[in-house]
N, CA, C and O atoms as a GROMACS GRO file, in nm:
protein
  556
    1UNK      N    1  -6.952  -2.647  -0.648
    1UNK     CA    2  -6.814  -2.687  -0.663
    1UNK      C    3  -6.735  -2.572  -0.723
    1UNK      O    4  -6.780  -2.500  -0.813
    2UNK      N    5  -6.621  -2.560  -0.672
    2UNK     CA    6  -6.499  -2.414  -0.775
    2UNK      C    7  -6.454  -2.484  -0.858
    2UNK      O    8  -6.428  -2.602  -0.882
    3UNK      N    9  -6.446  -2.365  -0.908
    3UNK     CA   10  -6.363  -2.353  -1.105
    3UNK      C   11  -6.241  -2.419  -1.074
    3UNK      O   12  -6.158  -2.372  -0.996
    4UNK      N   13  -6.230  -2.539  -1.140
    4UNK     CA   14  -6.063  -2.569  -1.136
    4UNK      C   15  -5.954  -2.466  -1.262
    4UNK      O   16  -5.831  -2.469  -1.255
    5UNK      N   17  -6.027  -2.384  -1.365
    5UNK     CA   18  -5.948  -2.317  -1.425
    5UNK      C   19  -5.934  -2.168  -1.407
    5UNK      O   20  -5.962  -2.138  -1.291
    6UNK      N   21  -5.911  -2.092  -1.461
    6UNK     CA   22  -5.906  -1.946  -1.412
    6UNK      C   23  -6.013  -1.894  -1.502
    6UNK      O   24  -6.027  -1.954  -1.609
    7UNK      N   25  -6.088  -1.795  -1.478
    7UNK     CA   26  -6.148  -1.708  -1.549
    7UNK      C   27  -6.108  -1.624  -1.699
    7UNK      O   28  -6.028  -1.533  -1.715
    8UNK      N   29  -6.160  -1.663  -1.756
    8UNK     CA   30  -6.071  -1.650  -1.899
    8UNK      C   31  -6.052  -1.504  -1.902
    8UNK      O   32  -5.996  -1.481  -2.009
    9UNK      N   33  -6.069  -1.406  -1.845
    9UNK     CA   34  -6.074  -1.260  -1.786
    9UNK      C   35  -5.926  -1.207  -1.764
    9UNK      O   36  -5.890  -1.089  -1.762
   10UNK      N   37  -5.840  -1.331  -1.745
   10UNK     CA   38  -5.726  -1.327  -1.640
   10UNK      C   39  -5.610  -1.426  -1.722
   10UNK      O   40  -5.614  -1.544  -1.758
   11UNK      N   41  -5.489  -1.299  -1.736
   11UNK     CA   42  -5.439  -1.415  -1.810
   11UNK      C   43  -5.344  -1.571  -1.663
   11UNK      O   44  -5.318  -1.577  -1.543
   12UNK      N   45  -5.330  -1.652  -1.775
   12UNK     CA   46  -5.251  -1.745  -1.722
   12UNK      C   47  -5.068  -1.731  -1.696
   12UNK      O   48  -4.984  -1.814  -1.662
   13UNK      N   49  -5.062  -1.615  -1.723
   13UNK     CA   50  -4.890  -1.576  -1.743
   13UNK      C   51  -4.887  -1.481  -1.565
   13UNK      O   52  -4.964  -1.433  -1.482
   14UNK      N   53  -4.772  -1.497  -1.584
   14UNK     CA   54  -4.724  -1.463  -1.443
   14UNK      C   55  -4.735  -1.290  -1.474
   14UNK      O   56  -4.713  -1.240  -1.585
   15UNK      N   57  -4.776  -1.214  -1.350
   15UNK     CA   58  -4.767  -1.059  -1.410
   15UNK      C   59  -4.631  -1.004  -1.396
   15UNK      O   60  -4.540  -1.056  -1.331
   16UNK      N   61  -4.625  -0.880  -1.470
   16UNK     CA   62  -4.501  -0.884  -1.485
   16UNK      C   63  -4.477  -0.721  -1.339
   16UNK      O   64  -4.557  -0.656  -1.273
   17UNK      N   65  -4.328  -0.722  -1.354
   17UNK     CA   66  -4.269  -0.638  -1.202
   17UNK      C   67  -4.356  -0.491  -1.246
   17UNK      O   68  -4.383  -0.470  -1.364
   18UNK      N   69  -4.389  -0.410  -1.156
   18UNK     CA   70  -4.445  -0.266  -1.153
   18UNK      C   71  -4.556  -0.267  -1.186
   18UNK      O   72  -4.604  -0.160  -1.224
   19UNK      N   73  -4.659  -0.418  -1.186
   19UNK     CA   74  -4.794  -0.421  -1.199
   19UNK      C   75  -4.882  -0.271  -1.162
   19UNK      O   76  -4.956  -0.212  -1.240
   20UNK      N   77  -4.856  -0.240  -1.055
   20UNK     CA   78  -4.946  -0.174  -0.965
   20UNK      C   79  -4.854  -0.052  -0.895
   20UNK      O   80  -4.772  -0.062  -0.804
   21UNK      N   81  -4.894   0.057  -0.961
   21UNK     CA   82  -4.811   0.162  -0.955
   21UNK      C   83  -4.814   0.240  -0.739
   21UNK      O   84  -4.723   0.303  -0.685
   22UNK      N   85  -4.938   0.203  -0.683
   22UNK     CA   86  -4.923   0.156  -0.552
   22UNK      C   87  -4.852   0.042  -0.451
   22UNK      O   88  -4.848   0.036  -0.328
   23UNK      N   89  -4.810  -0.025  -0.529
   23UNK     CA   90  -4.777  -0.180  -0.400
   23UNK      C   91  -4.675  -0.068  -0.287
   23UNK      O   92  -4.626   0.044  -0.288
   24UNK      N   93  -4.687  -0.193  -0.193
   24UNK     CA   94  -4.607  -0.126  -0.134
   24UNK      C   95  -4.478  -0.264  -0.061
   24UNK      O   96  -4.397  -0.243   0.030
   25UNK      N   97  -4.496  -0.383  -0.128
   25UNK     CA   98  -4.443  -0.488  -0.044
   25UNK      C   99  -4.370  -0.531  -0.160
   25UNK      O  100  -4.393  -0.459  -0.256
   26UNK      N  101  -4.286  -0.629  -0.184
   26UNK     CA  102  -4.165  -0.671  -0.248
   26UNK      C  103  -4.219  -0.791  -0.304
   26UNK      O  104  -4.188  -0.893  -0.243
   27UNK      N  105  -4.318  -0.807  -0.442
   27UNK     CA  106  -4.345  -0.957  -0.492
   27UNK      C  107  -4.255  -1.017  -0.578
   27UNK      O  108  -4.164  -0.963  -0.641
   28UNK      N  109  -4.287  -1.126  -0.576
   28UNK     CA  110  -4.245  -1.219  -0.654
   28UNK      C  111  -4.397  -1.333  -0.757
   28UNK      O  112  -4.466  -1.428  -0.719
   29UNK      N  113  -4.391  -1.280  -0.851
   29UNK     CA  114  -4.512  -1.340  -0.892
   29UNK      C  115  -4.466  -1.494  -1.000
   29UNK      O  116  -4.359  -1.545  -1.035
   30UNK      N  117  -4.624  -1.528  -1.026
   30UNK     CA  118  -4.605  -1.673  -1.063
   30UNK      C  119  -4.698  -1.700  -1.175
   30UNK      O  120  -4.801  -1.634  -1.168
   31UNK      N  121  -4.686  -1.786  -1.285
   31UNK     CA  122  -4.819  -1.806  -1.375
   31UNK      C  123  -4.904  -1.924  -1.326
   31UNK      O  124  -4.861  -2.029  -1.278
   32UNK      N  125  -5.042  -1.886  -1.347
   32UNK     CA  126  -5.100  -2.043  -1.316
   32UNK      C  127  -5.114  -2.134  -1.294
   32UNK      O  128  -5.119  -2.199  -1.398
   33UNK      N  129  -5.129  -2.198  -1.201
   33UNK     CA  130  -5.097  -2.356  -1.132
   33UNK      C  131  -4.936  -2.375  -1.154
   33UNK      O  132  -4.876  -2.482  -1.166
   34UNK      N  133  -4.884  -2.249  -1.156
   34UNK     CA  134  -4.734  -2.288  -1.135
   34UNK      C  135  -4.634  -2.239  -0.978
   34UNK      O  136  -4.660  -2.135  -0.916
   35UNK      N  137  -4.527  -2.330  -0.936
   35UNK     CA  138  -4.422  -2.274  -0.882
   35UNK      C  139  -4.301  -2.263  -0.944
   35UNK      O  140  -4.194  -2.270  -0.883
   36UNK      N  141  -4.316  -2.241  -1.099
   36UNK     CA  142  -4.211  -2.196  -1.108
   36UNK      C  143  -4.153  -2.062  -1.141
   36UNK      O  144  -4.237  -1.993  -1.200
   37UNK      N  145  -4.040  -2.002  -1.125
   37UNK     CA  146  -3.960  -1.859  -1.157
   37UNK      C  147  -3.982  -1.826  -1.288
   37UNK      O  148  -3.947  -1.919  -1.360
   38UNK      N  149  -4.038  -1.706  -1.369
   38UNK     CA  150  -3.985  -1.692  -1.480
   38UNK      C  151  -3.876  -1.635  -1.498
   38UNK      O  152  -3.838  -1.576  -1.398
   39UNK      N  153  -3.803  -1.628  -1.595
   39UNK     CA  154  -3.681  -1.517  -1.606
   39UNK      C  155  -3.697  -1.452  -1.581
   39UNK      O  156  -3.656  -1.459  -1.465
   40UNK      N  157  -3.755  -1.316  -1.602
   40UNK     CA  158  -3.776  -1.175  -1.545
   40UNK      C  159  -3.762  -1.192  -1.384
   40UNK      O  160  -3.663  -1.143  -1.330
   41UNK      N  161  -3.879  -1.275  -1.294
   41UNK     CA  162  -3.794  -1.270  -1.170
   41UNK      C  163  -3.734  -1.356  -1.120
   41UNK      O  164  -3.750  -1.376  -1.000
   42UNK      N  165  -3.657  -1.424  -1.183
   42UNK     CA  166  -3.538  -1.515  -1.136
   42UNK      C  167  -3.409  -1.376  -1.139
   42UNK      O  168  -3.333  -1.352  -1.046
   43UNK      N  169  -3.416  -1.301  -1.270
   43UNK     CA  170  -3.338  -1.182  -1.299
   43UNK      C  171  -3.367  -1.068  -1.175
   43UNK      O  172  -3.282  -0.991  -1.130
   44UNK      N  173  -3.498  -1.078  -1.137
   44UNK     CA  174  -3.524  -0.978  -1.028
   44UNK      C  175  -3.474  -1.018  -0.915
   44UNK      O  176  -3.447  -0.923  -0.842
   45UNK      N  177  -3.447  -1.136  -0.865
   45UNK     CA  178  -3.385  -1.232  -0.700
   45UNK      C  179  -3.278  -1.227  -0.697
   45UNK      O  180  -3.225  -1.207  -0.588
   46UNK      N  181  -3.173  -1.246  -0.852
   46UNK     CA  182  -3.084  -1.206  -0.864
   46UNK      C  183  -3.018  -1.078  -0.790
   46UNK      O  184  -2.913  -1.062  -0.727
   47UNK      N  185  -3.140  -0.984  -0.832
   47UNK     CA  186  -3.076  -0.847  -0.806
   47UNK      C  187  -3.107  -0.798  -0.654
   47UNK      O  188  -3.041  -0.716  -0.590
   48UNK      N  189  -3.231  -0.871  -0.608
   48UNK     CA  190  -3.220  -0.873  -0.459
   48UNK      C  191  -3.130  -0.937  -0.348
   48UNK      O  192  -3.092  -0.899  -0.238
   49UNK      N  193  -3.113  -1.031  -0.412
   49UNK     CA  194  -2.953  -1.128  -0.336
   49UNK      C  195  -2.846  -1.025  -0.309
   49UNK      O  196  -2.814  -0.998  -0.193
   50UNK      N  197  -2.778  -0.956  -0.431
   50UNK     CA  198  -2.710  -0.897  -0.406
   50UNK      C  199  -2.712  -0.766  -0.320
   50UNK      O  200  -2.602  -0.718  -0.294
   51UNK      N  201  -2.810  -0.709  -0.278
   51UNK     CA  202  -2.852  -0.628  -0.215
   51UNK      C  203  -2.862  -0.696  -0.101
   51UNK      O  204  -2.773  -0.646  -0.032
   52UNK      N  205  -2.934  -0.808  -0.014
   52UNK     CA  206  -2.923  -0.840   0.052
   52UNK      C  207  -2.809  -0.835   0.103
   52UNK      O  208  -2.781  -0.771   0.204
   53UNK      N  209  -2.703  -0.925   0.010
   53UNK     CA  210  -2.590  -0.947   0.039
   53UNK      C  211  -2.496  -0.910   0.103
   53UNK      O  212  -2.412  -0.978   0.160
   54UNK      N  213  -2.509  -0.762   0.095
   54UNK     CA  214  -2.440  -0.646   0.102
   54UNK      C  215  -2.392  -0.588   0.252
   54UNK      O  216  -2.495  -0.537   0.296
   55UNK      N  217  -2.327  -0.577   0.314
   55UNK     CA  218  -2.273  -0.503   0.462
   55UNK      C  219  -2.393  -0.439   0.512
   55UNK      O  220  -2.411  -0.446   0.634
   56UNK      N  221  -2.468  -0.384   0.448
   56UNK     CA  222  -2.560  -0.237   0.531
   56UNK      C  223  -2.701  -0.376   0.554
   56UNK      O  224  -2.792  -0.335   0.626
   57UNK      N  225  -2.718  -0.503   0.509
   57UNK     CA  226  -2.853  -0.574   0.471
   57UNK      C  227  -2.771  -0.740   0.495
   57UNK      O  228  -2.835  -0.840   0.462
   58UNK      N  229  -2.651  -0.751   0.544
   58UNK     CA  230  -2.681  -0.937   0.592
   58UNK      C  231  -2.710  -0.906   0.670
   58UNK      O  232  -2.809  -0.979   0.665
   59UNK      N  233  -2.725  -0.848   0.776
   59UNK     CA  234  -2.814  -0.948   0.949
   59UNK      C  235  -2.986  -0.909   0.846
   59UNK      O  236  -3.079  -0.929   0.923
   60UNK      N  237  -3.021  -0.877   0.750
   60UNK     CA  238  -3.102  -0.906   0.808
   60UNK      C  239  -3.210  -1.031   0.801
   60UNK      O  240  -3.150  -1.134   0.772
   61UNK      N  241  -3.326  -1.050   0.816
   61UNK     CA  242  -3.395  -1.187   0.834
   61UNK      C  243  -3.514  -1.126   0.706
   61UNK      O  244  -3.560  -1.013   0.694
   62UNK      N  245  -3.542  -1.273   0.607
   62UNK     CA  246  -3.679  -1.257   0.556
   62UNK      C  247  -3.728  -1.376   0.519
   62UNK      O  248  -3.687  -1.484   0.477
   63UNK      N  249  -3.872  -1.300   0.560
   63UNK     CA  250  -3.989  -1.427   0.564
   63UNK      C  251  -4.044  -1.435   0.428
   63UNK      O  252  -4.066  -1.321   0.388
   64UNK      N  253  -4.077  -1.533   0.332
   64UNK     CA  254  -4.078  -1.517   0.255
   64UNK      C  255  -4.246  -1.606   0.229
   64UNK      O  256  -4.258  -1.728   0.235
   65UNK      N  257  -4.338  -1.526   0.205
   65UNK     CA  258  -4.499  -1.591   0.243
   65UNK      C  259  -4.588  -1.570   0.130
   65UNK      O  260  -4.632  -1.461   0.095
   66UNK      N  261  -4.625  -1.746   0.044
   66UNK     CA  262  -4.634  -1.791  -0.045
   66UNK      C  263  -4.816  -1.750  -0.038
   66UNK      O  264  -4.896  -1.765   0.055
   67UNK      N  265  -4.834  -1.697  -0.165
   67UNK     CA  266  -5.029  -1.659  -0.206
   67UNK      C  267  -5.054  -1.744  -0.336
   67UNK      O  268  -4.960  -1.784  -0.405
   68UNK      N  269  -5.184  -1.769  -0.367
   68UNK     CA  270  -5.225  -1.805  -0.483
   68UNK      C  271  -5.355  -1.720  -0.485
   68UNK      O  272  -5.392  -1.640  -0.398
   69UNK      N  273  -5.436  -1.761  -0.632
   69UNK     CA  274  -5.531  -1.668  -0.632
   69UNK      C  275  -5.640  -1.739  -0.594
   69UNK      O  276  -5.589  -1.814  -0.511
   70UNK      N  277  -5.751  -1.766  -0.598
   70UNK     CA  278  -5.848  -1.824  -0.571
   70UNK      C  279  -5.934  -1.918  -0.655
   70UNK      O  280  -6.057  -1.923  -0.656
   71UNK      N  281  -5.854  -1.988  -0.722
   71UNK     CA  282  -5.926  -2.088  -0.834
   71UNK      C  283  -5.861  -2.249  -0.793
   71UNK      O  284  -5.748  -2.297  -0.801
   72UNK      N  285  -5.940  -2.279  -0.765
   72UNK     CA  286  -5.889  -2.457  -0.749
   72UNK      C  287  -5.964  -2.446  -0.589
   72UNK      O  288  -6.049  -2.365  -0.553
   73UNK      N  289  -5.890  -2.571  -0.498
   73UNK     CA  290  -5.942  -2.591  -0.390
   73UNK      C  291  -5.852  -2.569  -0.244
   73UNK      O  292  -5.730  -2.583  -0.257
   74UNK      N  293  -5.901  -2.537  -0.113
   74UNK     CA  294  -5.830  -2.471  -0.019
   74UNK      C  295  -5.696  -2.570  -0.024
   74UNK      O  296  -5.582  -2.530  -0.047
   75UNK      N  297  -5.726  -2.675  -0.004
   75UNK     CA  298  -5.595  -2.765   0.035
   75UNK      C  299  -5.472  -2.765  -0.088
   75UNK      O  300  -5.352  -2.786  -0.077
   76UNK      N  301  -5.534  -2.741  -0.179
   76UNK     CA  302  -5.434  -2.725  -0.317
   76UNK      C  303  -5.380  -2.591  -0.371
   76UNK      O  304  -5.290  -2.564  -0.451
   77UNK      N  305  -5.472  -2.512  -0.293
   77UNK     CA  306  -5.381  -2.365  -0.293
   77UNK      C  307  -5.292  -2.330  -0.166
   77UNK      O  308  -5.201  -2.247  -0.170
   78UNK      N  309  -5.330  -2.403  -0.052
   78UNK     CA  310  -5.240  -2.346   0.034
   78UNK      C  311  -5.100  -2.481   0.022
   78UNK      O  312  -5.014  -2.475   0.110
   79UNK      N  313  -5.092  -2.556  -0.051
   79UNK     CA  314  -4.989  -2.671  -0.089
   79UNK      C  315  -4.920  -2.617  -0.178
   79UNK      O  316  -4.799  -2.637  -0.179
   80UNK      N  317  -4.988  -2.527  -0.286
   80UNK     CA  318  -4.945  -2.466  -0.382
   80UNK      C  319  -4.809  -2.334  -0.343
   80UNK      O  320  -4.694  -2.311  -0.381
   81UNK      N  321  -4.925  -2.264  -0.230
   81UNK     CA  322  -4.829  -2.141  -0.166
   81UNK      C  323  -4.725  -2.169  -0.152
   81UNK      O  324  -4.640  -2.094  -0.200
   82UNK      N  325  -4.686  -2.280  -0.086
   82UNK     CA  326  -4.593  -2.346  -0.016
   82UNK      C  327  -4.499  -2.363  -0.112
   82UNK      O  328  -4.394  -2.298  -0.119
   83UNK      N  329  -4.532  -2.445  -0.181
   83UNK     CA  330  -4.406  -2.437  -0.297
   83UNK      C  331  -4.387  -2.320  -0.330
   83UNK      O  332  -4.265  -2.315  -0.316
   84UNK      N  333  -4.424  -2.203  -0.370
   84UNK     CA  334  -4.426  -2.106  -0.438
   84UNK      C  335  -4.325  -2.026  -0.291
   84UNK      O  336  -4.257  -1.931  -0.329
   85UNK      N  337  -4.320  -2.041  -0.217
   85UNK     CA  338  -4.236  -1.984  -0.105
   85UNK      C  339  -4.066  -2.032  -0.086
   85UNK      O  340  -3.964  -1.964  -0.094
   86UNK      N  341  -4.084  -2.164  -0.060
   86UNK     CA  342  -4.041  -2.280  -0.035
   86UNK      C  343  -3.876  -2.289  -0.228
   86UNK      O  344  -3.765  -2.342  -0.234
   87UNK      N  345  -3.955  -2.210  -0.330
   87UNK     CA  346  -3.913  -2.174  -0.468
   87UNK      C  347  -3.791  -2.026  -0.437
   87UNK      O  348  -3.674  -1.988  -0.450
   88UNK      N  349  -3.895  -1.996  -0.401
   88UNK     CA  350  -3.802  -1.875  -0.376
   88UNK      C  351  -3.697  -1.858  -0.276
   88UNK      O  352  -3.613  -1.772  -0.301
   89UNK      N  353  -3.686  -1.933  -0.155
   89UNK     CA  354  -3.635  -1.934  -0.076
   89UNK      C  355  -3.508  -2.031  -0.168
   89UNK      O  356  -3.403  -1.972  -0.195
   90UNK      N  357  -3.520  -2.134  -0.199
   90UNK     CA  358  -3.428  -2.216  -0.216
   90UNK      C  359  -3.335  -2.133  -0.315
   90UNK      O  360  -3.213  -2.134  -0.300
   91UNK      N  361  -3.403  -2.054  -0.428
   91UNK     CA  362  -3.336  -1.985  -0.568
   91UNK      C  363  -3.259  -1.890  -0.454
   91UNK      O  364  -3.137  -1.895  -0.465
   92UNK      N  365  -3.300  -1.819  -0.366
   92UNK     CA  366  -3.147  -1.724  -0.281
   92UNK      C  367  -3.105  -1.714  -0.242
   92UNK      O  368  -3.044  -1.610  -0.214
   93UNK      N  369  -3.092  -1.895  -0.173
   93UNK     CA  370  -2.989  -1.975  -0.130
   93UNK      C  371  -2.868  -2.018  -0.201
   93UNK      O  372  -2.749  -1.987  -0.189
   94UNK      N  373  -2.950  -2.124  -0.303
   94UNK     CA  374  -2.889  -2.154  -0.442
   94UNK      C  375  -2.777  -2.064  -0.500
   94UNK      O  376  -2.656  -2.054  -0.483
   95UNK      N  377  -2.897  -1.982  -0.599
   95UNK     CA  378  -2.816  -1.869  -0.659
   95UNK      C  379  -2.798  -1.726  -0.647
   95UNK      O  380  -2.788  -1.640  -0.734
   96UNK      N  381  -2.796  -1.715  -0.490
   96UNK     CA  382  -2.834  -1.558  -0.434
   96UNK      C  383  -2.712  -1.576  -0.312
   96UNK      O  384  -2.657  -1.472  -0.276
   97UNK      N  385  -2.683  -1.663  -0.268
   97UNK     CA  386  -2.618  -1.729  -0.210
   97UNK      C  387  -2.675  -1.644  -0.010
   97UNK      O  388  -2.598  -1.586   0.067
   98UNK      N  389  -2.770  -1.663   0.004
   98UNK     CA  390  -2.822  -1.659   0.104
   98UNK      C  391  -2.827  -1.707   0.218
   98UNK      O  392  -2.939  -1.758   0.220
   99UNK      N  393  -2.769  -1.731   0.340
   99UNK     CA  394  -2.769  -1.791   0.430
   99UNK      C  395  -2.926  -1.906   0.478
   99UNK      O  396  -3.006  -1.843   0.547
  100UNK      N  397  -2.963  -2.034   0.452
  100UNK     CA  398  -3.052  -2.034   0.513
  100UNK      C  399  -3.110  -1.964   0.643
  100UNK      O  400  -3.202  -1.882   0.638
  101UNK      N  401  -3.055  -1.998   0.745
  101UNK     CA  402  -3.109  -1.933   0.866
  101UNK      C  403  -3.164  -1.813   0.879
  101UNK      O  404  -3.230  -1.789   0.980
  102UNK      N  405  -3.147  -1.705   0.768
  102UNK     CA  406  -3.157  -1.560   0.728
  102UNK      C  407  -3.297  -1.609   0.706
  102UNK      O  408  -3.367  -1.568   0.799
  103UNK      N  409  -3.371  -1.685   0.615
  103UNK     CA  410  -3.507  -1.695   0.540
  103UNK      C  411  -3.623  -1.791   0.652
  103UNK      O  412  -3.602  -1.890   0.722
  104UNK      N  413  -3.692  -1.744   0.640
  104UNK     CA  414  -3.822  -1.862   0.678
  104UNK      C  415  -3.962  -1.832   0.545
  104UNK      O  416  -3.997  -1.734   0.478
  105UNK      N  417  -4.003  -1.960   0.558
  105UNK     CA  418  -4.116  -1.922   0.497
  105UNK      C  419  -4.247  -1.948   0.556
  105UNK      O  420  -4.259  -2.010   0.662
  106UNK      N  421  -4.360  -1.897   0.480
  106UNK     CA  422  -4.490  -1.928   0.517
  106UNK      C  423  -4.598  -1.952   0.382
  106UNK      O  424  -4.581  -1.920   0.264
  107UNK      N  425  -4.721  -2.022   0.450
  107UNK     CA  426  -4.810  -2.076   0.294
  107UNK      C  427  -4.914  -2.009   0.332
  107UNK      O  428  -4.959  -2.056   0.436
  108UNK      N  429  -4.984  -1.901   0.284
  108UNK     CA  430  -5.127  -1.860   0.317
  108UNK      C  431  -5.235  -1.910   0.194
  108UNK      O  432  -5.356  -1.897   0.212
  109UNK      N  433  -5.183  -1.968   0.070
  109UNK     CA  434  -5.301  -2.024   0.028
  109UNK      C  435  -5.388  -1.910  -0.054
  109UNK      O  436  -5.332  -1.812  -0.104
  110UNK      N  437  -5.515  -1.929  -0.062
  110UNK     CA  438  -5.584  -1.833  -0.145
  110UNK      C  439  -5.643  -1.694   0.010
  110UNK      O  440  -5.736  -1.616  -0.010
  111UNK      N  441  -5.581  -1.698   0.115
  111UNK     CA  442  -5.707  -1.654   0.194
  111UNK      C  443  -5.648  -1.498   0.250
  111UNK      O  444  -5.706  -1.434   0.337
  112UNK      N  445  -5.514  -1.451   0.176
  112UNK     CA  446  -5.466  -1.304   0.182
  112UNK      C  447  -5.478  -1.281   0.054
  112UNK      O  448  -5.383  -1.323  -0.011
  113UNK      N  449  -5.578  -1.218  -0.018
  113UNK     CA  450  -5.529  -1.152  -0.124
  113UNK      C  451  -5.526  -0.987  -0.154
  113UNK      O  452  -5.580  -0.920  -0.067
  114UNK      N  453  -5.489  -0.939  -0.230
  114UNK     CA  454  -5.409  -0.816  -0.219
  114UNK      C  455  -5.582  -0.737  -0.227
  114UNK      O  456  -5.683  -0.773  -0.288
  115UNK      N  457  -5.556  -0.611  -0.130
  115UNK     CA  458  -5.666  -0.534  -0.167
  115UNK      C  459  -5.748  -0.482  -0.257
  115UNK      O  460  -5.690  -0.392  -0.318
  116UNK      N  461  -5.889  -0.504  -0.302
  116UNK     CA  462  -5.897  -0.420  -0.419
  116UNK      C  463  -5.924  -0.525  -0.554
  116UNK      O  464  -6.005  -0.504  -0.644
  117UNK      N  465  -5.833  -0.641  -0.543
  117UNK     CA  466  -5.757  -0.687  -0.686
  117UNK      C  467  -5.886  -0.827  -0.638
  117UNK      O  468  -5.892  -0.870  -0.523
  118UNK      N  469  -5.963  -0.869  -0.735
  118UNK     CA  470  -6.039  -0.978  -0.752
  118UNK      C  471  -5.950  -1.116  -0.690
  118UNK      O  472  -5.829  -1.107  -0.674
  119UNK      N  473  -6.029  -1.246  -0.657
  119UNK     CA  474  -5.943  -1.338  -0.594
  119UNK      C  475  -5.890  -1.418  -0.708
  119UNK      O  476  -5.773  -1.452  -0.688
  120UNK      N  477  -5.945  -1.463  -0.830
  120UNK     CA  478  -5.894  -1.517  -0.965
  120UNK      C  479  -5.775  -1.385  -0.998
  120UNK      O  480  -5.729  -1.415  -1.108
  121UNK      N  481  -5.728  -1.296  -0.966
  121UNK     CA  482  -5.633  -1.212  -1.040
  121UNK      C  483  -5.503  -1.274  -1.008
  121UNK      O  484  -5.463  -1.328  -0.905
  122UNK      N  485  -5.417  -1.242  -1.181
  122UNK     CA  486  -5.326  -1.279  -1.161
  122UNK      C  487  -5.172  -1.250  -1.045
  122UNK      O  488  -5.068  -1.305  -1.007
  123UNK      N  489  -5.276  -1.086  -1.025
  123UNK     CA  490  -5.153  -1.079  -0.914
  123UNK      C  491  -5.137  -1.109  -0.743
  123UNK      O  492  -5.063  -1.064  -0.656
  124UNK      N  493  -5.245  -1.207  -0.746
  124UNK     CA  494  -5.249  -1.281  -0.621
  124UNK      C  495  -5.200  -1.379  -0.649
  124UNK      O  496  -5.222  -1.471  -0.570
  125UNK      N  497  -5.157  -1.395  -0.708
  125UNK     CA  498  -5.001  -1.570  -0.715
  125UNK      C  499  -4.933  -1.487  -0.715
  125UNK      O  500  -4.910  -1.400  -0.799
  126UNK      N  501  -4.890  -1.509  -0.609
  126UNK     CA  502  -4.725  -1.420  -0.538
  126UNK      C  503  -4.693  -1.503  -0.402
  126UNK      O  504  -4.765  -1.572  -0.330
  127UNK      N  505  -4.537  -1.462  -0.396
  127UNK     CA  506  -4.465  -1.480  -0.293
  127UNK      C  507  -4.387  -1.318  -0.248
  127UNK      O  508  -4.299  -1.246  -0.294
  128UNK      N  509  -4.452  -1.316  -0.165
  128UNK     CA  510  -4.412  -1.130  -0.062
  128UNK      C  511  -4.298  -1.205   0.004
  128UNK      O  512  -4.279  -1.318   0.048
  129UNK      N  513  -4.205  -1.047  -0.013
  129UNK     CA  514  -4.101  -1.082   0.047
  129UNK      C  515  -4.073  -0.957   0.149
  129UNK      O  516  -4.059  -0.841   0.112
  130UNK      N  517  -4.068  -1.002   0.286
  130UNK     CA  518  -4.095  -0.928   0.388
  130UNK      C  519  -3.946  -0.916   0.455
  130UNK      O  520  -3.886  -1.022   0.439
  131UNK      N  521  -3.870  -0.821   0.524
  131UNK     CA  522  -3.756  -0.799   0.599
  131UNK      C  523  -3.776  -0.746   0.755
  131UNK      O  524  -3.870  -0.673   0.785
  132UNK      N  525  -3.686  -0.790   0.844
  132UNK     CA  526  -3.680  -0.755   0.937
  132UNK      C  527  -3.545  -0.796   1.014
  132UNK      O  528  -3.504  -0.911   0.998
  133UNK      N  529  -3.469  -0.701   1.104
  133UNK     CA  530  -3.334  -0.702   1.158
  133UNK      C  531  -3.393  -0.834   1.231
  133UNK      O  532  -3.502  -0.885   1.254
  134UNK      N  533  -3.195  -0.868   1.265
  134UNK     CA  534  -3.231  -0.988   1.358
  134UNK      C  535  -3.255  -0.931   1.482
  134UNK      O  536  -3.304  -0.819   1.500
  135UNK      N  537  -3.220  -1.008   1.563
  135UNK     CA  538  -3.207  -1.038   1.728
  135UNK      C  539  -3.162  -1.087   1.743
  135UNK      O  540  -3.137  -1.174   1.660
  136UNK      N  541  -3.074  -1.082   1.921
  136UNK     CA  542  -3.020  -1.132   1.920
  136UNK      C  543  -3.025  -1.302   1.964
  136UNK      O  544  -2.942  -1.349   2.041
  137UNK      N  545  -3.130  -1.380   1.905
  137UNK     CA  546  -3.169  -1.472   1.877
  137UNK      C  547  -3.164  -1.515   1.801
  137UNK      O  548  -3.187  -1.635   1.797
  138UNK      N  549  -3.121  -1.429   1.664
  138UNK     CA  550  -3.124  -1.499   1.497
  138UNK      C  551  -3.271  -1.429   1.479
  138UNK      O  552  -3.330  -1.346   1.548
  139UNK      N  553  -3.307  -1.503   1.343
  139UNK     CA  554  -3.419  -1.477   1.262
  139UNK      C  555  -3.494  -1.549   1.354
  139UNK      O  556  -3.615  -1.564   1.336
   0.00000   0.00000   0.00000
């Protein structure tokens, strides 16, 4: 049977922005069995909204695709992702003032996690935030 808690190795706090002096993708991270924002990146969506926002960046489209780390069970981490996507999307709508149609999301659950980085690590609870121009179809 899996660990329903995390490895005491690992904290339970959400990691914080510039973890990993390599990334190369746009996270949004989360603490433990949570979907919710901390300040730091509610303050960070903030500052991507407005960038989005901006003439040179509305057309474009982003997918916004919810991870957890690997502690608990498949159906409750990829339910989990979901919110954790589903969170973010709504906050740069909300207060980013984002077009829905601009965003989609996706739930991958525990089964992408970042290279390298153990599956209990904290910086696999994330929501990646991915861009791409429209078409002329929309997002």
């Amino acid at each position: 049977m899996r660990k329903l808690s995390p490895e005491p190795a690992f904290s339970k706090q959400a990691a914080p922005l510039r973890t990993m002096a390599e990334e190369q993708g746009y996270f949004v991270r989360f603490a433990f069995n949570s979907d919710q924002l901390t300040e730091e990146y509610s303050a960070h969506l903030d500052r991507l909204a407005q960038v989005l926002g901006s003439v040179a960046l509305q057309s474009s489209c982003l997918k916004l695709v919810g991870h957890t780390d690997s502690v608990g069970g498949l159906a409750y981490n990829l339910k989990l992702s979901e919110k954790r996507a589903s969170q973010v999307a709504a906050y740069l709508v909300a207060k980013g003032g984002l077009l829905p149609a601009r965003l989609s999301t996706e739930a991958r659950g525990e089964t992408v996690g970042l290279p390298g980085v153990p599956g209990a690590h904290p910086l696999n609870r994330r929501v990646e935030i991915l861009a791409k121009s429209q078409t002329g179809d929309g997002c």
